[in-house]
C-alpha atoms as one frame of an Amber mdcrd trajectory, in Angstrom:
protein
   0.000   0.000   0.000   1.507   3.717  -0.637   1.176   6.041   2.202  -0.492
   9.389   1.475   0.231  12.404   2.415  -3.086  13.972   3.880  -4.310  17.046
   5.377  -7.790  16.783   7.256  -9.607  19.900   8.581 -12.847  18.992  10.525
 -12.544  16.508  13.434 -16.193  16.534  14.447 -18.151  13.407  15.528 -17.636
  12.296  12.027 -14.930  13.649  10.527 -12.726  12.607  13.684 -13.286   8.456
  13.133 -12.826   9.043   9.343  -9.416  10.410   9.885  -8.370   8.002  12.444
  -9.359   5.083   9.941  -7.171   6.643   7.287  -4.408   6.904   9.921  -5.146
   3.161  10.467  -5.123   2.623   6.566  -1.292   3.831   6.882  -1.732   6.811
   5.550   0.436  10.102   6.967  -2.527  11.796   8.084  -2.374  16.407   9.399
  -5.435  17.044  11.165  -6.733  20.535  12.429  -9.660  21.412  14.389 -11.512
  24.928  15.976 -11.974  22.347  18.598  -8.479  21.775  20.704  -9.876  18.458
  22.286 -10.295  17.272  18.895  -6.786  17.606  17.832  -6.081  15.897  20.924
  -8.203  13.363  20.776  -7.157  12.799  16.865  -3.358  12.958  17.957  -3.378
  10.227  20.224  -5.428   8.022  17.503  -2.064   7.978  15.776  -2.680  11.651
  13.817  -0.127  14.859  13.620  -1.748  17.740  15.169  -1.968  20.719  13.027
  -1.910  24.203  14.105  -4.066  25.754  11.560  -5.992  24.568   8.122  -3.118
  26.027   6.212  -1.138  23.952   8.221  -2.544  20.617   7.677  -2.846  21.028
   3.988   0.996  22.309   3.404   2.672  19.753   1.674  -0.692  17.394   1.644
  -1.366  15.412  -1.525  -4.819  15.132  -0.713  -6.748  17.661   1.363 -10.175
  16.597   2.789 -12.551  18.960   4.888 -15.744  17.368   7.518 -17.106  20.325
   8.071 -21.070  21.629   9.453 -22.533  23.437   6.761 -21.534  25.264   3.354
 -21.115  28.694   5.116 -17.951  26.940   7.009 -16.753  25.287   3.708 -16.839
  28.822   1.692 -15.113  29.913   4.948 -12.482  27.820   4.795 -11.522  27.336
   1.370 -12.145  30.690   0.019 -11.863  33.289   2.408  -9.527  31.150   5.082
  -6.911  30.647   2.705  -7.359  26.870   2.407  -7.189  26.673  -1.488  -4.192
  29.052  -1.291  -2.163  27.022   1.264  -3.006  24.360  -1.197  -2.415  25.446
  -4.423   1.549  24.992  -4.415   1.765  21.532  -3.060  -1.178  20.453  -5.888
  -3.060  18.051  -3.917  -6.640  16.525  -4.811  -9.236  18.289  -3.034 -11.973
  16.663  -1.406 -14.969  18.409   1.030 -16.928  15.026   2.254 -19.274  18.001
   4.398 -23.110  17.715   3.660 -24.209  21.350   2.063 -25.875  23.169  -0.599
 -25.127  22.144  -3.844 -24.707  25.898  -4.805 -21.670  26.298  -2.645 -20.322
  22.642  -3.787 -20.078  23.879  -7.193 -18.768  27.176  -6.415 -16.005  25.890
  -4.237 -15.198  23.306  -7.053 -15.241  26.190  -9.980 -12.421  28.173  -8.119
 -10.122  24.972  -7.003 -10.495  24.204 -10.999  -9.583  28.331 -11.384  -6.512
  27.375  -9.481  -5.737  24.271 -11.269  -7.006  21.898  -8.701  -9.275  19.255
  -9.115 -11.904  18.509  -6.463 -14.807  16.228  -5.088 -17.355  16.518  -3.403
 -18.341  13.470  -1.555 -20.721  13.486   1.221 -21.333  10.346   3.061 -24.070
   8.438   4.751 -23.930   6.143   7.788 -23.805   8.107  10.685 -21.521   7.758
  13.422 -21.073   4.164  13.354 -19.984   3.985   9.549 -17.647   6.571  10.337
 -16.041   4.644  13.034 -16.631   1.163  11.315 -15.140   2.588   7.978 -18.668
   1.758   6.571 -20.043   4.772   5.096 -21.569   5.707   1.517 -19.792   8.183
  -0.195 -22.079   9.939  -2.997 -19.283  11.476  -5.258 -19.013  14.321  -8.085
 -16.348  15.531  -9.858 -14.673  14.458 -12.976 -13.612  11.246 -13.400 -10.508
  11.587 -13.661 -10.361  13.255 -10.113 -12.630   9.794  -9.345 -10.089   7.996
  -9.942  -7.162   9.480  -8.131  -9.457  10.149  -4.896 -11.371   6.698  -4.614
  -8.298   4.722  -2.834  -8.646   7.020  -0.198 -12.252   7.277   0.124 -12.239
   3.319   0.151 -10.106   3.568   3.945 -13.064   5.182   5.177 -16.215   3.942
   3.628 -16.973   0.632   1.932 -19.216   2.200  -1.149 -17.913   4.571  -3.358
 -20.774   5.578  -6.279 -19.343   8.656  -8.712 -22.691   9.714  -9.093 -21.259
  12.639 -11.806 -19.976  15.773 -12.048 -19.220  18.649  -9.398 -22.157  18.641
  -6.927 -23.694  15.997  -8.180 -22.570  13.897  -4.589 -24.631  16.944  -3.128
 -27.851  16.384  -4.864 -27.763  12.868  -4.211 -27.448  13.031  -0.757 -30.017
  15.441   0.115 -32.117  13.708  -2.299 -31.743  10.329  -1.078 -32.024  12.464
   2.781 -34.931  13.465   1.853 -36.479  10.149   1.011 -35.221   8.333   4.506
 -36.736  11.373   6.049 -40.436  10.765   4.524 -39.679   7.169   5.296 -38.879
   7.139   8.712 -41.745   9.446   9.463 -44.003   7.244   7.260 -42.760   4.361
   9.626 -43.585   5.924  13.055 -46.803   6.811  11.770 -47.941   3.314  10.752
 -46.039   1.944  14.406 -48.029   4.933  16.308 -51.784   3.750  14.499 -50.745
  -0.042  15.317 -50.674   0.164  19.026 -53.636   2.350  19.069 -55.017  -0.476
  17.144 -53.558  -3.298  19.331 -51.382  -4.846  17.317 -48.085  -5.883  18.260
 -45.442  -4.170  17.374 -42.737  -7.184  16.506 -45.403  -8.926  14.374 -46.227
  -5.369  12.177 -42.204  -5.242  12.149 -42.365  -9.393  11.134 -45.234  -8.545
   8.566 -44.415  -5.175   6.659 -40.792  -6.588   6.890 -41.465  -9.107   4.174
 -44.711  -7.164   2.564 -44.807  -3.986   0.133 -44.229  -1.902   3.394 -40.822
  -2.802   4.062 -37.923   0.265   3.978 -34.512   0.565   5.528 -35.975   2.536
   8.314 -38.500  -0.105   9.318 -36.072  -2.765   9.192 -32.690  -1.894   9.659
 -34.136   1.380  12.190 -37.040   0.777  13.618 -37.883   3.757  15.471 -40.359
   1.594  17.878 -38.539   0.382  20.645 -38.739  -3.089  20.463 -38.160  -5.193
  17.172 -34.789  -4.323  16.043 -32.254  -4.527  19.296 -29.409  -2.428  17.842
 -31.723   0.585  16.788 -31.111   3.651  18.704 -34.880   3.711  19.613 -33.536
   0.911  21.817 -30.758   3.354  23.320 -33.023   6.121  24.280 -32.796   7.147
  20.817 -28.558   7.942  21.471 -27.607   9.874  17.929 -26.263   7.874  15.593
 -27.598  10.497  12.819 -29.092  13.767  15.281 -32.482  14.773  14.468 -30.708
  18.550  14.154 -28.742  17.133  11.399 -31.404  15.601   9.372 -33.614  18.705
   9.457 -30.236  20.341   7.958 -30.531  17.801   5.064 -34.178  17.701   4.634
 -33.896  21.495   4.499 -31.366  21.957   2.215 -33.408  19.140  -0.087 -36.459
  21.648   0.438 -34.355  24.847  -0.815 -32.968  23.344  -3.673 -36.568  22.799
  -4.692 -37.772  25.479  -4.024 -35.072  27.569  -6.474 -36.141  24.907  -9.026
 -39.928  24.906  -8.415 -39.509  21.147  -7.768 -42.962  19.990  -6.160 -41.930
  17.885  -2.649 -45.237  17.940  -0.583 -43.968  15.110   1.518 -40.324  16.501
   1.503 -41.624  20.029   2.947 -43.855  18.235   5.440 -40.904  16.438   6.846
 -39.097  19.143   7.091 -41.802  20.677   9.130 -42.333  18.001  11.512 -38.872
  17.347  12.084 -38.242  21.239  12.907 -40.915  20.765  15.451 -38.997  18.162
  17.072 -36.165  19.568  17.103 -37.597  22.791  18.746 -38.676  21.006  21.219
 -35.664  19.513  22.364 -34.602  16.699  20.825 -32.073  17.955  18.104 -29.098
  16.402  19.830 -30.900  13.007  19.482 -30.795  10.217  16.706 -33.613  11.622
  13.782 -35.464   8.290  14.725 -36.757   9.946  17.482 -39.256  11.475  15.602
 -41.304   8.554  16.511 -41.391   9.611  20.107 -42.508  13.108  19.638 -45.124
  12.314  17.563 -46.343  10.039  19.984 -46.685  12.912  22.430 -48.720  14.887
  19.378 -52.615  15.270  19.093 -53.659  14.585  15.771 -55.655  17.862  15.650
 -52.301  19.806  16.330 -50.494  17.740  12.981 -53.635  17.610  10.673 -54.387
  20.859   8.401
């Protein structure tokens, strides 16, 4: 295996186990932070602590950035001097952050200005793909740039689609966000109805499971405690994807169609009831607990 060279800015929740796998992977791995503990917490995972962005991407072959949303990624690339700290050392570029698709392309159009090529390749699988070295990564880019950057994506995730060119990872990720966010509501409803109904929850998991009902949030996700053991509705709802986070994906899903007069009737509803939950508290918890605060809901209160 050839050891890489690689600057990483963003050791969040995510973005901390996907560096620490590409440590693992062998790789030379630079690693910078706003949060000190981070850094720390990255450094003694094997990692060299960087003082700064710049820092970690001086003399990087590849440079990849975790960060919240796409106001932190124009931040950092374009007015924190990322791209410019860079440029000389001509490493591949890649922003694995979920954001608008807008700012993907924008941030893509002035690494290509400075004779960079870059990705953008969100992920999906939540905490425990990032630690597991499990996740999806939805890519865009050329292919070319594909090429070069899917060894590396490969140390951290075990699927790598090129789903096109620059922001096209963007637009599938809210779009397939979207979708698991209809679902999983879709799922609590149907698990709510059944025990008002008196049916067993295991046997409507047993039946939909194998019936024209079935989805990866019934059966992988369940947001009824009960059926599935390892779902976070089984841990108190612990985060393993926050409920603040997936109203930041179903939202972004909701703008983009919006600017394209895209109808999403569903996809604007779901944004709406997951804002409500996490208003009322329970942003910091996996999105599956949606299923609990509806359960505390009147019907009258949800129902136009």
């Amino acid at each position: 295996m050839t050891t890489v060279t690689i600057g990483f800015v963003g050791l969040g929740n995510m973005g901390g186990p996907m560096a620490a796998n590409l440590v693992k992977a062998g790789h030379r791995v630079a690693g910078y932070d706003t949060n000190h503990a981070a850094v720390k917490a990255f450094a003694a995972a094997g990692g060299h602590a960087a003082g700064s962005a710049a820092d970690a991407a001086r003399d990087a072959q590849v440079v990849i950035t975790m960060l919240p949303a796409g106001e932190q990624v124009r931040s950092v690339w374009l007015q924190g001097g990322l791209l410019a700290a860079a440029k000389a050392a001509r490493p591949l570029l890649i922003d694995c952050s979920t954001i608008d698709v807008a700012t993907a392309r924008q941030v893509a159009e002035a690494a290509r200005e400075a004779g960079l090529a870059m990705l953008d390749a969100p992920v999906s699988g939540g905490v425990a793909g990032a630690t597991g070295g499990t996740l999806t990564f939805m890519v865009g880019g050329t292919g070319e740039a594909f090429a070069c950057g899917r060894p590396i994506l490969q140390a951290m995730g075990k699927i790598i689609v090129h789903a096109g060119g620059p922001g096209a990872g963007q637009a599938a990720k809210i779009c397939n966000n979207m979708m698991l966010a209809i679902n999983m509501i879709g799922v609590s409803e149907a698990f709510l109805l059944a025990e008002k109904l008196g049916l067993d929850w295991n046997k409507l998991h047993q039946i939909a499971g194998a019936s024209s009902g079935q989805s990866w949030a019934l059966t992988a996700y369940c947001p009824a405690p009960g059926p599935v053991p390892g779902a976070p509705s089984n841990r108190d709802y612990a985060a393993g994807f926050a409920a603040a986070l997936m109203l930041k994906d179903v939202t972004l899903s909701q703008d983009a169609a919006a600017s394209l007069d895209v109808p999403t009737p569903l996809g604007a509803h779901a944004a709406a009831l997951f804002r409500q939950a996490v208003e009322a508290g329970e942003g910091a918890r996996d999105f599956s607990v949606v299923f609990r605060w509806l359960s505390g809901q009147s019907r009258k209160d949800l129902v136009s």
